[in-house]
C-alpha positions in Angstrom: 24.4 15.7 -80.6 22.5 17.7 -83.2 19.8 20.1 -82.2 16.8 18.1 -83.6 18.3 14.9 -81.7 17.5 16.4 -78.6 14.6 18.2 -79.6 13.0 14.8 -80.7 12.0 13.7 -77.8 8.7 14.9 -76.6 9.5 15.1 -72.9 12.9 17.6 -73.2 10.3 19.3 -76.2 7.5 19.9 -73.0 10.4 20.8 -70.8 12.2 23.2 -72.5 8.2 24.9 -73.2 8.3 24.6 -69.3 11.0 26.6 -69.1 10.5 29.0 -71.7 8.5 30.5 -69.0 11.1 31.4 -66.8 13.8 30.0 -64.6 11.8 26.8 -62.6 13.1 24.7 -60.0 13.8 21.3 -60.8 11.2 19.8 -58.3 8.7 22.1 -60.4 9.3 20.8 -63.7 9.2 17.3 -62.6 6.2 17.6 -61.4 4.7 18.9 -64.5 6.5 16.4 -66.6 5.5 13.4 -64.3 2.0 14.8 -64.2 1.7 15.1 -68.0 4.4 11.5 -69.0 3.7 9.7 -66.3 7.6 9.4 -65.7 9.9 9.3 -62.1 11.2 11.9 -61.3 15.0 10.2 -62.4 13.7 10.0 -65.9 12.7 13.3 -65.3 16.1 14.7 -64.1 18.2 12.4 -67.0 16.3 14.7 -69.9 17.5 17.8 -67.5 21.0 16.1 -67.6 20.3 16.0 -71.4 19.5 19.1 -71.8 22.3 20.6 -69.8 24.8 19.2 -70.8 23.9 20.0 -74.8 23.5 23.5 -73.7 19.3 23.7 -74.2 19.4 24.3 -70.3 21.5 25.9 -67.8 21.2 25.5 -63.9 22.0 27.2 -60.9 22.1 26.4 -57.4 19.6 28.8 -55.1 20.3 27.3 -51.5 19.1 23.4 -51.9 16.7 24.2 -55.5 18.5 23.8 -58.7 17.3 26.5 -60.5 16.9 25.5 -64.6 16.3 28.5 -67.7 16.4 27.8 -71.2 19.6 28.3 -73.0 19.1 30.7 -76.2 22.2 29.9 -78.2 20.9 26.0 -79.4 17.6 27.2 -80.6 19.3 29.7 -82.8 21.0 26.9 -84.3 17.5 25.0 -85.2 16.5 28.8 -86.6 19.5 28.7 -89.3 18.3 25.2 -90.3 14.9 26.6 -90.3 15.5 29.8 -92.3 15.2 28.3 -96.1 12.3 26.6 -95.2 10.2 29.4 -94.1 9.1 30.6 -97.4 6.7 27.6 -97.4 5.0 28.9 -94.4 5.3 32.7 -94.6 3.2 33.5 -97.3 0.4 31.8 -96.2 0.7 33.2 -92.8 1.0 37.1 -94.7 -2.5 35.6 -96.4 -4.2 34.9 -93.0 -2.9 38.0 -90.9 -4.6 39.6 -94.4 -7.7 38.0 -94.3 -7.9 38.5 -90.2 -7.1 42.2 -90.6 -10.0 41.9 -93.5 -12.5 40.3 -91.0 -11.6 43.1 -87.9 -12.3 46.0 -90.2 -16.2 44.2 -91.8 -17.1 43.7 -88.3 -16.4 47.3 -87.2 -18.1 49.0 -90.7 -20.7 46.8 -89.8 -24.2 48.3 -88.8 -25.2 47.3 -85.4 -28.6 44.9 -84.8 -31.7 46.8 -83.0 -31.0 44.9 -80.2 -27.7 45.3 -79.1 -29.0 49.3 -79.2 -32.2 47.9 -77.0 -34.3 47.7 -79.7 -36.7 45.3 -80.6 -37.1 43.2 -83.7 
């Protein structure tokens, strides 16, 4: 299965974000999905399977916890299909980290107001 095939779905989208914090247990992810979907908890486990077995996910057993992380090497694949297509975005983010920087150095050459010194008006 390709990359954006699995990515598609918004639920293993919200999972692997879920994950990108850190390794979760299973029975913690579900309950964020099923909170936020309003799926079961076998729905829930089926995107897991999804996931794992394209390689987005690896799992671990910690006693009776399956422990799930993020799996690096299928996101660097949706980065290669990504790279000629950053152009159209990159310049206008350079523009806005401009224009931000801009902003940050007005506001501090800016004189203060009488009463932020206690002053009145």
């Amino acid at each position: 299965m390709h990359a954006f095939d699995i990515l598609g779905d918004p639920v293993r989208r919200r999972i692997v974000e879920v994950l990108a914090d850190g390794e979760q247990a299973a029975g913690d992810v579900g309950a964020v999905i099923q909170r936020e979907f309003g799926i079961s908890q076998p729905a829930v486990s089926q995107h897991l399977k999804v996931l794992r077995e394209n390689g987005f996910a690896t799992v671990r057993a910690d006693g009776v916890r399956r422990l799930y992380a993020v799996d690096a090497a299928p996101l660097q694949e949706v980065d290669r299909w990504l790279e000629p297509y950053r152009r159209f975005w990159n310049q206008k983010l350079d523009a806005l980290a401009t224009e931000v920087a801009r902003g940050k150095r007005a506001r501090r050459a800016a004189p203060t107001h009488p009463e932020q010194e206690g002053g009145t008006t």
